[in-house]
LUMLUMFI-693932 format. One record per residue (C-alpha): residue number from 1; residue in three letters; chain; x, y, z. Coordinates in steps of 0.1 Angstrom, whole numbers. Each point is the difference from the previous one (the first is absolute). Example, Ala and Ser with C-alpha at 12.3 -4.5 7.8 and 13.67 -1.06 7.14 Angstrom:
! residues 2
{fidren:1 | marza:Ala | fivex:A | px:123 | py:-45 | pz:78} .
{fidren:2 | marza:Ser | fivex:A | px:14 | py:34 | pz:-7} .
! end
This chain:
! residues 297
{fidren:1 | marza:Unk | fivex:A | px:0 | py:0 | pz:0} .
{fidren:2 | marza:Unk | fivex:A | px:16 | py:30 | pz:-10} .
{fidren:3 | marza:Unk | fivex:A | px:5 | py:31 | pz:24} .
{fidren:4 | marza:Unk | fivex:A | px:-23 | py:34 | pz:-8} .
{fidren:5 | marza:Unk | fivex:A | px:19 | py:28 | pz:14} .
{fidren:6 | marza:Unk | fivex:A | px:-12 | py:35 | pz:-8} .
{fidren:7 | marza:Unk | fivex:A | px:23 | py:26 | pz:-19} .
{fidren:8 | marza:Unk | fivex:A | px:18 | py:9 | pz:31} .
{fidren:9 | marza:Unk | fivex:A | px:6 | py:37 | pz:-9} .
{fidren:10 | marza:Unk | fivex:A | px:-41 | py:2 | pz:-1} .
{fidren:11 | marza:Unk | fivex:A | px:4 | py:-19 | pz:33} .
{fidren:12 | marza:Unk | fivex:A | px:26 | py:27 | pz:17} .
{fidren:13 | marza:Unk | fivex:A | px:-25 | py:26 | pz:-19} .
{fidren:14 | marza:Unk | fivex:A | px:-28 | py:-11 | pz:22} .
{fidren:15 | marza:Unk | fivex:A | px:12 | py:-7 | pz:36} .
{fidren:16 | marza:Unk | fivex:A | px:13 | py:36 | pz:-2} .
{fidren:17 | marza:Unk | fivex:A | px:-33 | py:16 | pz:-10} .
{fidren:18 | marza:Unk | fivex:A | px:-16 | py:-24 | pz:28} .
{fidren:19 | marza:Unk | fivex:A | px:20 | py:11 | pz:26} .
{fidren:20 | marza:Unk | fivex:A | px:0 | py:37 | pz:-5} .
{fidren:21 | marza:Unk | fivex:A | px:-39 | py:-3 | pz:-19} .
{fidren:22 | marza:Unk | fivex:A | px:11 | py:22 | pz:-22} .
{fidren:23 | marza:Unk | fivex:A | px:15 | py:-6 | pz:-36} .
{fidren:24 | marza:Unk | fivex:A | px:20 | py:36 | pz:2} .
{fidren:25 | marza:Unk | fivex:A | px:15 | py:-11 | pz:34} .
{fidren:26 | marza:Unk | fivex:A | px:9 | py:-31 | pz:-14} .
{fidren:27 | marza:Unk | fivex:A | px:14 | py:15 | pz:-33} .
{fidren:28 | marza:Unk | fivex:A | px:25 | py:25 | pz:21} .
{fidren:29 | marza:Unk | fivex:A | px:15 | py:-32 | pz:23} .
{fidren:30 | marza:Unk | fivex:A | px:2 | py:-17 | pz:-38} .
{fidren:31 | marza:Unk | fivex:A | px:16 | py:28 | pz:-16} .
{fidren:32 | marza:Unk | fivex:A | px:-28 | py:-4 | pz:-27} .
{fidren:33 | marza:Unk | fivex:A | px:-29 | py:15 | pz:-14} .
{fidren:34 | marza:Unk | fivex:A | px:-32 | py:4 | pz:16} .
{fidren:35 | marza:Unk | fivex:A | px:-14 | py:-16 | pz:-31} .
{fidren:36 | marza:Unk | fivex:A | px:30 | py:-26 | pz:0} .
{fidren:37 | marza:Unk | fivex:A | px:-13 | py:-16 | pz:28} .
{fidren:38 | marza:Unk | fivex:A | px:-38 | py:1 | pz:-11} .
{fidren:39 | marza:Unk | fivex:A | px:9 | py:-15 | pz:-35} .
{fidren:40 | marza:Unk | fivex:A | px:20 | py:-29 | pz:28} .
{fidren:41 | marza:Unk | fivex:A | px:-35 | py:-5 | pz:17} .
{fidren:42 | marza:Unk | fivex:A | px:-15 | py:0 | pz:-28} .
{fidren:43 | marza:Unk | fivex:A | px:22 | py:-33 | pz:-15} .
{fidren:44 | marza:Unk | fivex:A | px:-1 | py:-15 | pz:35} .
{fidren:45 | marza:Unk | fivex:A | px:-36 | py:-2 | pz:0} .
{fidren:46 | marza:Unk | fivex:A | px:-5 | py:-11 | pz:-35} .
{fidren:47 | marza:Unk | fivex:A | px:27 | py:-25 | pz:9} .
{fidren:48 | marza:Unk | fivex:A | px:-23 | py:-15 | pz:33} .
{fidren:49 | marza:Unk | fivex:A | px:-33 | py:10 | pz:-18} .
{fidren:50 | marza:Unk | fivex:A | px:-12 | py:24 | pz:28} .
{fidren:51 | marza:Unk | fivex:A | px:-4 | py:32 | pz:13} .
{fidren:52 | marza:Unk | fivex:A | px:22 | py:10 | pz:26} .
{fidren:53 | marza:Unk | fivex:A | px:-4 | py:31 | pz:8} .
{fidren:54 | marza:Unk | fivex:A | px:-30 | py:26 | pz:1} .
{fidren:55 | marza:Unk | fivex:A | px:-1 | py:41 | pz:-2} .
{fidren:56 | marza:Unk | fivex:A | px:-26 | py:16 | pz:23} .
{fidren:57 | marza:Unk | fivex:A | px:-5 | py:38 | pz:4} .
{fidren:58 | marza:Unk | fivex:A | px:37 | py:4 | pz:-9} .
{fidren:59 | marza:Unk | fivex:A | px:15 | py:-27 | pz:18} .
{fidren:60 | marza:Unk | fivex:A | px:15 | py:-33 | pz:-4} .
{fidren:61 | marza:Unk | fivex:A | px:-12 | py:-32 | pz:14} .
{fidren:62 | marza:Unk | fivex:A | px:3 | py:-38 | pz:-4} .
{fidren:63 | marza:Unk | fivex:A | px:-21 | py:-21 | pz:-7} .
{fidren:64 | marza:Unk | fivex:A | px:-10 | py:-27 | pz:20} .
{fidren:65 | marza:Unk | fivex:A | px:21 | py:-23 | pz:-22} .
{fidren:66 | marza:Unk | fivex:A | px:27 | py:26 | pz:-1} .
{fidren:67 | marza:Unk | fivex:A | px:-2 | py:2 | pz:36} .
{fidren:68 | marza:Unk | fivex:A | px:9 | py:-38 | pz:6} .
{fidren:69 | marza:Unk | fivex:A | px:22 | py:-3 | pz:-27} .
{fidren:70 | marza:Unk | fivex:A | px:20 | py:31 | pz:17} .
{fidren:71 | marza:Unk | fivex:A | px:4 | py:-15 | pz:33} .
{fidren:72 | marza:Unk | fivex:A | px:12 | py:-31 | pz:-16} .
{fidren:73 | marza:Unk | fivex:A | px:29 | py:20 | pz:-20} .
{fidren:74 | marza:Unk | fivex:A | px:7 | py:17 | pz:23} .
{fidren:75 | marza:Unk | fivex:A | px:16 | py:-26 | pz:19} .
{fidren:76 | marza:Unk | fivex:A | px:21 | py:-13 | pz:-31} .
{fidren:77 | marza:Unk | fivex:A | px:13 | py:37 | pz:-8} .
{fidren:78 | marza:Unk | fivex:A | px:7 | py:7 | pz:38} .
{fidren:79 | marza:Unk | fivex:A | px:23 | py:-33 | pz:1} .
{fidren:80 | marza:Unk | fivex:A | px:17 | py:14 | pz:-33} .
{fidren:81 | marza:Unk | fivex:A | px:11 | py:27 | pz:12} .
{fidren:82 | marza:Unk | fivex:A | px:15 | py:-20 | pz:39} .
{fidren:83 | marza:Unk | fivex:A | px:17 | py:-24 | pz:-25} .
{fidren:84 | marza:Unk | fivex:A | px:20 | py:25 | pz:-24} .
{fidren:85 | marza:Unk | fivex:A | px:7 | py:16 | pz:37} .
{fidren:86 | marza:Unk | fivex:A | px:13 | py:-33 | pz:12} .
{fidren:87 | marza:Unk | fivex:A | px:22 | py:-4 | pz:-36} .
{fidren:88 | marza:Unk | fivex:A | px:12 | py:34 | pz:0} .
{fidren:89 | marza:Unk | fivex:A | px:4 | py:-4 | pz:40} .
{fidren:90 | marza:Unk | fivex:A | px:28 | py:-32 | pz:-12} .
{fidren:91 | marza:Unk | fivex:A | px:14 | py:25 | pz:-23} .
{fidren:92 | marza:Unk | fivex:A | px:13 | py:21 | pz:26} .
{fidren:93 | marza:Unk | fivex:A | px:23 | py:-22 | pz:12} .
{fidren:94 | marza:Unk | fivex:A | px:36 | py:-20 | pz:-13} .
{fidren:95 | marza:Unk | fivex:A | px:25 | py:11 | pz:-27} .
{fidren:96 | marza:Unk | fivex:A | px:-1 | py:28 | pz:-26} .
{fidren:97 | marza:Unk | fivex:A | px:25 | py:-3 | pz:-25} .
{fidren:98 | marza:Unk | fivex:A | px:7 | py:34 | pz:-16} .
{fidren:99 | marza:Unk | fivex:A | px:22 | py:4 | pz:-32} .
{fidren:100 | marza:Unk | fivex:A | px:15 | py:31 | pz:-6} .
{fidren:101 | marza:Unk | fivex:A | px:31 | py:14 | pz:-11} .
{fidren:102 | marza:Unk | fivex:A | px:35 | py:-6 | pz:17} .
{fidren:103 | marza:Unk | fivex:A | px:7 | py:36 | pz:7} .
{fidren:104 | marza:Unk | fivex:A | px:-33 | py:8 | pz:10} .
{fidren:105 | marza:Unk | fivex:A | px:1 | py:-29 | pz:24} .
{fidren:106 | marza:Unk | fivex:A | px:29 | py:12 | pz:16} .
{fidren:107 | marza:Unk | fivex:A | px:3 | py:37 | pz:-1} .
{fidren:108 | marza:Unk | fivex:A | px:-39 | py:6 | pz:10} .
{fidren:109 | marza:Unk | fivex:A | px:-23 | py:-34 | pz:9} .
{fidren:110 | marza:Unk | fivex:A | px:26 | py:-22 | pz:18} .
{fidren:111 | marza:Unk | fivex:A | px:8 | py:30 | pz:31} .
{fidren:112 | marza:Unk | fivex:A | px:-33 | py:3 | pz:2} .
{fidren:113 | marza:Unk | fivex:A | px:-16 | py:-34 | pz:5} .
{fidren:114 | marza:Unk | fivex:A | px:7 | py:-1 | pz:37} .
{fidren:115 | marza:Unk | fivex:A | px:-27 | py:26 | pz:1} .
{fidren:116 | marza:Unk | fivex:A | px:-27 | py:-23 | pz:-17} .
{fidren:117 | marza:Unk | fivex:A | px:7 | py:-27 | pz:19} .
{fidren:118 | marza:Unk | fivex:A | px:-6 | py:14 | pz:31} .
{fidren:119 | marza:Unk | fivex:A | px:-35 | py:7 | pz:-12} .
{fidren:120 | marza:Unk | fivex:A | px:-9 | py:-33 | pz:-15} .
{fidren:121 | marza:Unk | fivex:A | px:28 | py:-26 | pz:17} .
{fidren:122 | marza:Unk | fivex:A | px:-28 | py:-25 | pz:-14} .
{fidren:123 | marza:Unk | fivex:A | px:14 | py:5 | pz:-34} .
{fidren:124 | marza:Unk | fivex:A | px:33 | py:-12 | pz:-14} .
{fidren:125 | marza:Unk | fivex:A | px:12 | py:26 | pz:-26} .
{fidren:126 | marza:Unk | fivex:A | px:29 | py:-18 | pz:-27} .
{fidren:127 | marza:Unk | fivex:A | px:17 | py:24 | pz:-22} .
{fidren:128 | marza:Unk | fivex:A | px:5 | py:-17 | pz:-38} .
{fidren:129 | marza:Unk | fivex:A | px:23 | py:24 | pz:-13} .
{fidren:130 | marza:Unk | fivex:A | px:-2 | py:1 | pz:-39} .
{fidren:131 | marza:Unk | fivex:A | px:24 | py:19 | pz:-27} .
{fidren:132 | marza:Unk | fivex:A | px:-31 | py:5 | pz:-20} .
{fidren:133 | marza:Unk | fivex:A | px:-31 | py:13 | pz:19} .
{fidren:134 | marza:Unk | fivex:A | px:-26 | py:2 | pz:-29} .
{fidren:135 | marza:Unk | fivex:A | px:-15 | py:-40 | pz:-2} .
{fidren:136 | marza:Unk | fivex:A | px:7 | py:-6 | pz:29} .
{fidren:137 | marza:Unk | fivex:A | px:-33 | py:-9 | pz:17} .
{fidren:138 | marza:Unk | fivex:A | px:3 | py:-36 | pz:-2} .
{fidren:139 | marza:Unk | fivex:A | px:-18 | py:-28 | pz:19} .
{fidren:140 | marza:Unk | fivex:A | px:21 | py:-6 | pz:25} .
{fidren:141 | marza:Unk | fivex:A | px:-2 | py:42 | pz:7} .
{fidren:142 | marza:Unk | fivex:A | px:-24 | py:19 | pz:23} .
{fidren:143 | marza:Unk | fivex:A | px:4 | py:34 | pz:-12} .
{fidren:144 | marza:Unk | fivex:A | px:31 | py:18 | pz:-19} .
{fidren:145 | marza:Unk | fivex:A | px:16 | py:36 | pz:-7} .
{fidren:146 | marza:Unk | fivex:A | px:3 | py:14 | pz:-35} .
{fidren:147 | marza:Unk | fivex:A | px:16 | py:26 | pz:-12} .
{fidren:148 | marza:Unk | fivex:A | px:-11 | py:17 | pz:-30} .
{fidren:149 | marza:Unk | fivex:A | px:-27 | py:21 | pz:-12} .
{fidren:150 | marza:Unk | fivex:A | px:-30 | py:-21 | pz:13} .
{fidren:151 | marza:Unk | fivex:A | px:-13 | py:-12 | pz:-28} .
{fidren:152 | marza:Unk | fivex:A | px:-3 | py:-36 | pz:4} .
{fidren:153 | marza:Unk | fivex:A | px:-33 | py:-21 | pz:-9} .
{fidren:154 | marza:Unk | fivex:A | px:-16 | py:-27 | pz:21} .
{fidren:155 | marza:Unk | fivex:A | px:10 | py:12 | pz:35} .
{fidren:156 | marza:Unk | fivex:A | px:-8 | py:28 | pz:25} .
{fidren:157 | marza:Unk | fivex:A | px:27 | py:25 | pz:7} .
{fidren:158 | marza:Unk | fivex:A | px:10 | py:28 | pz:28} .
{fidren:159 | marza:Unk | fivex:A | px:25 | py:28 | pz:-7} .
{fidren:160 | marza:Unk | fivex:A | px:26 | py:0 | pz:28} .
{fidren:161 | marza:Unk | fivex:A | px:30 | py:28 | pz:-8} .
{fidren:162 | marza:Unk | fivex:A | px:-1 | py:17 | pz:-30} .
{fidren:163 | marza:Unk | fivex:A | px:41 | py:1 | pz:-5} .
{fidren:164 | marza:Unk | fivex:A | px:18 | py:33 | pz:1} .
{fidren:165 | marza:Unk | fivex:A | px:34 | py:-4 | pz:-13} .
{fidren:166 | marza:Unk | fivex:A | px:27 | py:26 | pz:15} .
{fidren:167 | marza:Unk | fivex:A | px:39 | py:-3 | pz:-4} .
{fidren:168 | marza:Unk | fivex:A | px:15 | py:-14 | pz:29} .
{fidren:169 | marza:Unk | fivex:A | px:38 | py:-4 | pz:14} .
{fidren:170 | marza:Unk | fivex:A | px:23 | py:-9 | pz:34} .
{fidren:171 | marza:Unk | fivex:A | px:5 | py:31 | pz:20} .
{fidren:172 | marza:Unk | fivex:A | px:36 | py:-6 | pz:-9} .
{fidren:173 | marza:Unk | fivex:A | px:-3 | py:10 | pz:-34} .
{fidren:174 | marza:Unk | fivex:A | px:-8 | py:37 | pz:13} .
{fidren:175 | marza:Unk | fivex:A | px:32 | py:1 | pz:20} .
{fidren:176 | marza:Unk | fivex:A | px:21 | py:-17 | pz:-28} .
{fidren:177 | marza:Unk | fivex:A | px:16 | py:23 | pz:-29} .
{fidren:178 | marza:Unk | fivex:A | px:-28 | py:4 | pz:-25} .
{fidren:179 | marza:Unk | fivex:A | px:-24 | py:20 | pz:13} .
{fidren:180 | marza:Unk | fivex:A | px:-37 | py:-6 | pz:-2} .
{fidren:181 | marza:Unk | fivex:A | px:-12 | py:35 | pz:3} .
{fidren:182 | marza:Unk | fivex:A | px:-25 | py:-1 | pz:-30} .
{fidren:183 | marza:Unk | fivex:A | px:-9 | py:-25 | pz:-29} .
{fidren:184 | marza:Unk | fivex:A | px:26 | py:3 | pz:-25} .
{fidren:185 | marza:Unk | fivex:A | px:23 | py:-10 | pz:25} .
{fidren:186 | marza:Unk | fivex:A | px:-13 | py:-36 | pz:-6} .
{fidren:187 | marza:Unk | fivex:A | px:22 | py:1 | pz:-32} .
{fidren:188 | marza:Unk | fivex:A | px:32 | py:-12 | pz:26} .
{fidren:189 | marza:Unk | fivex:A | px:-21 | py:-23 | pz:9} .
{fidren:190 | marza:Unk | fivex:A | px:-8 | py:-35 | pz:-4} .
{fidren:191 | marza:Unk | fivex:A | px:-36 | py:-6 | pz:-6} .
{fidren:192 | marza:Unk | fivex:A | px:-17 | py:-31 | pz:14} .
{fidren:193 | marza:Unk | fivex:A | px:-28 | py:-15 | pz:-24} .
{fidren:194 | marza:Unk | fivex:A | px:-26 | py:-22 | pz:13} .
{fidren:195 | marza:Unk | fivex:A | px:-7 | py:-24 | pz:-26} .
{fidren:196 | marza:Unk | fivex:A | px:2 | py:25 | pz:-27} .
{fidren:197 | marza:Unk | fivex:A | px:12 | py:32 | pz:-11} .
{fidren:198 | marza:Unk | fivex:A | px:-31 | py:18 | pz:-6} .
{fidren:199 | marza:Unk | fivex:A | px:-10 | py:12 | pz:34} .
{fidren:200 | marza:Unk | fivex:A | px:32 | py:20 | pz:4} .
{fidren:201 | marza:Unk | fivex:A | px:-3 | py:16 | pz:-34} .
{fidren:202 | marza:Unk | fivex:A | px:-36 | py:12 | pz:6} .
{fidren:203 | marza:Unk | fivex:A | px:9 | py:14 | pz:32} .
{fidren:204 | marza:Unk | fivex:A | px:30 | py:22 | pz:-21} .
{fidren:205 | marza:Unk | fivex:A | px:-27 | py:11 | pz:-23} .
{fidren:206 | marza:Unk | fivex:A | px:-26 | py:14 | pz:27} .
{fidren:207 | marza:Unk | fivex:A | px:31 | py:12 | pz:20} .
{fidren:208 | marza:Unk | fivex:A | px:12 | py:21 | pz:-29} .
{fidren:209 | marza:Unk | fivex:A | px:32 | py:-15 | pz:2} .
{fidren:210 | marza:Unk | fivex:A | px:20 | py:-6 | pz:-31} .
{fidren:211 | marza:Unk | fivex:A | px:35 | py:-5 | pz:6} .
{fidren:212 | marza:Unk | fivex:A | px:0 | py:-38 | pz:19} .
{fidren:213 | marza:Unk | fivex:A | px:11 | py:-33 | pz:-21} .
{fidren:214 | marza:Unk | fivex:A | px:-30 | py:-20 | pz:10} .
{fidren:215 | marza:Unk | fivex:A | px:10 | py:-29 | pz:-24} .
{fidren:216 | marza:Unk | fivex:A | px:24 | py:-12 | pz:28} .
{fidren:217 | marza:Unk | fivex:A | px:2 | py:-15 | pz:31} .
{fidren:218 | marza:Unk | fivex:A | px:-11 | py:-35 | pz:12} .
{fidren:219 | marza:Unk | fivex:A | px:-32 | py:-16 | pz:1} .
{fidren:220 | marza:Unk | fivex:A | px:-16 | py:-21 | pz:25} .
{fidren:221 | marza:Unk | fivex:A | px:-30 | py:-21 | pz:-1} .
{fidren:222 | marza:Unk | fivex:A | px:-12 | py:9 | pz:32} .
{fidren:223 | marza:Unk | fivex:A | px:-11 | py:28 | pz:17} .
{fidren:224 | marza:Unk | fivex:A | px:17 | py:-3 | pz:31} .
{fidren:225 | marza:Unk | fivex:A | px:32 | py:-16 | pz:-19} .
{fidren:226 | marza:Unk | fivex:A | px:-1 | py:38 | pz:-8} .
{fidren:227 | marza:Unk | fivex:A | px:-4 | py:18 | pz:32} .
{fidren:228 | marza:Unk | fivex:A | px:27 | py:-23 | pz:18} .
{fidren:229 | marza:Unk | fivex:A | px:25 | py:14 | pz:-29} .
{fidren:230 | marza:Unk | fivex:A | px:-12 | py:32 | pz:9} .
{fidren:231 | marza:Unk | fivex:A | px:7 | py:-7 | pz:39} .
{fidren:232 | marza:Unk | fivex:A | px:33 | py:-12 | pz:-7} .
{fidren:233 | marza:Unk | fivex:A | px:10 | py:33 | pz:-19} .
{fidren:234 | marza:Unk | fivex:A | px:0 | py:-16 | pz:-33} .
{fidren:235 | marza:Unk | fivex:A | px:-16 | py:24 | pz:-19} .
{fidren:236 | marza:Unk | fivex:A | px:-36 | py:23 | pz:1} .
{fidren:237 | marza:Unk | fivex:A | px:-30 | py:-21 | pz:-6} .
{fidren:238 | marza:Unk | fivex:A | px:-38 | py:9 | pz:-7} .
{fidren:239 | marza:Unk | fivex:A | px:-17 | py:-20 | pz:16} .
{fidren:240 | marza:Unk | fivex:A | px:-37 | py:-2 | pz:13} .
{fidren:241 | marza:Unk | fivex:A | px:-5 | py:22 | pz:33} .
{fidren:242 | marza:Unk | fivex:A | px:-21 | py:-23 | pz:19} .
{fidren:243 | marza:Unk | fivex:A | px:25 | py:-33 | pz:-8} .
{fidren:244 | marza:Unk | fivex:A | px:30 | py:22 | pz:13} .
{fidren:245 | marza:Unk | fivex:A | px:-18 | py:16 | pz:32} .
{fidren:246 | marza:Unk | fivex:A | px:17 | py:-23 | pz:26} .
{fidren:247 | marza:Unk | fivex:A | px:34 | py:12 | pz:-10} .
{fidren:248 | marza:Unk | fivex:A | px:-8 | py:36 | pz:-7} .
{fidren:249 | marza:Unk | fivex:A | px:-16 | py:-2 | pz:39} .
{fidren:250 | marza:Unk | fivex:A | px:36 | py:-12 | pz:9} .
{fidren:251 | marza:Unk | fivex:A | px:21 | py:23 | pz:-19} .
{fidren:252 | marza:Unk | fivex:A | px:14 | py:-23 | pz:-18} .
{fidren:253 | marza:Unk | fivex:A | px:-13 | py:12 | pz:-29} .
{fidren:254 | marza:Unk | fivex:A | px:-11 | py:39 | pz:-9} .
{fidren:255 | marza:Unk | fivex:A | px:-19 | py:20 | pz:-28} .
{fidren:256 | marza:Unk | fivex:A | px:28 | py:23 | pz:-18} .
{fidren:257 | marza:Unk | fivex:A | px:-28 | py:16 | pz:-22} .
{fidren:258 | marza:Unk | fivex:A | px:-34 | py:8 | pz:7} .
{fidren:259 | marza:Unk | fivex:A | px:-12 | py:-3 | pz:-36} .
{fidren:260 | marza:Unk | fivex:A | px:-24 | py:-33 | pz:-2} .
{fidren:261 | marza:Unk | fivex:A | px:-11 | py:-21 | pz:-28} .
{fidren:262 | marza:Unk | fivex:A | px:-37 | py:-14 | pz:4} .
{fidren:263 | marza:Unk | fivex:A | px:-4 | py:-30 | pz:-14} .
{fidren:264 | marza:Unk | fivex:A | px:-30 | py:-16 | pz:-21} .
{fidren:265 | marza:Unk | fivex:A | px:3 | py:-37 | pz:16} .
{fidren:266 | marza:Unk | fivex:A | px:-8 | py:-5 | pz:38} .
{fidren:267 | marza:Unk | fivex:A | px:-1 | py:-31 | pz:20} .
{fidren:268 | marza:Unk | fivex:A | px:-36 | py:-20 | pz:5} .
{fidren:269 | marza:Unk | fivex:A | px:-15 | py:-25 | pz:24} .
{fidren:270 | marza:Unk | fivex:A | px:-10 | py:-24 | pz:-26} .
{fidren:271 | marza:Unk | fivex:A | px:-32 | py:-28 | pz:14} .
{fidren:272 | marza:Unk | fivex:A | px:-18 | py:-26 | pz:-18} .
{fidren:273 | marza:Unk | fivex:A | px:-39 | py:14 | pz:1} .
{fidren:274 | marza:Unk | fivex:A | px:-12 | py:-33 | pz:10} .
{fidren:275 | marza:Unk | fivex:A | px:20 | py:-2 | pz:28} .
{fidren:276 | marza:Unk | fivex:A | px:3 | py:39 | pz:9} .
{fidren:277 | marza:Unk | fivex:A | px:-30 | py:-4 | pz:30} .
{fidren:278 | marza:Unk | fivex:A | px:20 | py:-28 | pz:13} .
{fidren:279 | marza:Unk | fivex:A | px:12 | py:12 | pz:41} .
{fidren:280 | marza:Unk | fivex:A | px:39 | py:-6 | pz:-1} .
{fidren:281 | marza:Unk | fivex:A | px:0 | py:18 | pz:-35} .
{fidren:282 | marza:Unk | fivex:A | px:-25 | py:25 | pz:15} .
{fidren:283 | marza:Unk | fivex:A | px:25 | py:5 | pz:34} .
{fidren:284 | marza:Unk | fivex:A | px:32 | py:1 | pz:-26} .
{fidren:285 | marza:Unk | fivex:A | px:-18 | py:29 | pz:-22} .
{fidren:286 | marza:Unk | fivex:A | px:-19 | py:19 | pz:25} .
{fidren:287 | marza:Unk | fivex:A | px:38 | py:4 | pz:21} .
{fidren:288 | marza:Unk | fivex:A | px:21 | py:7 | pz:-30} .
{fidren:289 | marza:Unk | fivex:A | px:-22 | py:26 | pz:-13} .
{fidren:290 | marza:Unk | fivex:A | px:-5 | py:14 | pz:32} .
{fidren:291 | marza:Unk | fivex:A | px:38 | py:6 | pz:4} .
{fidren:292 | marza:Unk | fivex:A | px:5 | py:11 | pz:-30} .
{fidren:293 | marza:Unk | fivex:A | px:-23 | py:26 | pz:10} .
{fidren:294 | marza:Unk | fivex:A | px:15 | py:8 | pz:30} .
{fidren:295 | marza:Unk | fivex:A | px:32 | py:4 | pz:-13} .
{fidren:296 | marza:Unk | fivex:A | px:-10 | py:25 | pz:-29} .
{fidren:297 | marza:Unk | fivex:A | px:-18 | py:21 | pz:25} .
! end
């Protein structure tokens, strides 16, 4: 004997409008139209083959068959909701694996994580660090950090930093002897690229400066491969302000120039959408975004 459920958006349609007796009630906590939910009604009671509900001097009631058929729902959408609760309540708890990027791991997620756990010690956080961020939302990952533009399909994203790239050097270099006094002192030099060239040489171009050999100097794959050269008096780098804050808070690095190149990528909290109401995800978003909040303020 095969099973007669009704269409269960008509179903959700209708023990709204029951509970509230009102279809415009029911449309608002729906976030549908008023006449959404009367075209549902309508299909649910074709569906059964009776009426359900009745309009009286401008009110809503049930039927008598509406009535029972109410209380009997009722039951079933009440022990819904206390089982997605119960899921979502397991969810909460265990590992989160987030994948992210090796520089952004250590210079900015990996200091902080003592912070998180001392809000949720129920949760395990592993770091996956990856050379390439974008992708990276595999099965065996929770949540990841992209950096880019944001345009990625499929998945729901957060913007964290926007990154500001500003030149940055070892004190030493200002007691050495070649000044640093203004930017075209950068031409005695050497420049420090992360991963390519063109950072540096857009920075030149909305400095105004003209006289700099930006085709040299060594590239590193990573951004903090970059700042450590920088800390050991290697060179100047440009580098992202909010990757290089725990050693410009130390003094072991320092801003020469005040001039600052905005970027058009910024780093995302990347989530699956069919996991993004799930509670450790949830905890791991809700704290991440809050401190980047905090920290911007």
């Amino acid at each position: 004997m095969s099973r007669r459920l009704p269409p269960l958006n008509a179903l959700k349609a209708f023990e709204a409008a029951a509970r509230h007796l009102s279809f415009t009630k029911a449309a608002e906590e729906l976030y549908v139209t008023q006449a959404a939910v009367s075209h549902q009604i309508k299909i649910l009671e074709e569906h059964l083959g009776l009426k359900l509900f009745l309009r009286k001097n401008r009110s809503l009631l049930l039927t008598e068959e509406g009535q029972g058929y109410f209380l009997d729902i009722k039951e079933i959408f009440s022990q819904l909701v206390d089982a997605t609760e119960k899921l979502l309540a397991r969810g909460a708890k265990g590992s989160l694996t987030v994948s992210l990027t090796p520089s952004f791991a250590i210079q900015w997620l990996v200091p902080r994580l003592s912070l998180f756990h001392e809000l949720h010690p129920e949760i395990d956080v592993r770091i996956k660090a990856q050379d390439h961020d974008e992708n990276s939302l595999t099965d065996d990952v929770d949540v990841a950090i992209y950096y880019g533009r944001g345009h990625w399909s499929g998945v729901q994203t957060h913007k964290l930093h926007t990154e500001y790239l500003v030149p940055l050097c070892s004190p030493l270099l200002l007691s050495g002897p070649k000044p640093l006094d203004q930017p075209s002192d950068l031409a005695q030099h050497t420049l420090l690229h992360d991963t390519s060239r063109r950072a540096w040489k857009a920075w030149m171009k909305t400095a105004g400066v003209r006289n700099v050999q930006v085709n040299a100097g060594p590239i590193f794959s990573h951004s903090s491969m970059v700042l450590q050269a920088a800390v050991h008096g290697q060179g100047v780098a440009l580098g992202n302000s909010v990757l290089a804050k725990p050693d410009l808070d130390s003094g072991r690095l320092i801003i020469p120039f005040n001039h600052v190149l905005e970027s058009k990528n910024a780093y995302y909290l990347v989530l699956r959408e069919s996991q993004a109401e799930l509670g450790k995800i949830v905890s791991f978003r809700d704290w991440m975004l809050s401190l980047v909040e905090q920290e911007q303020l």
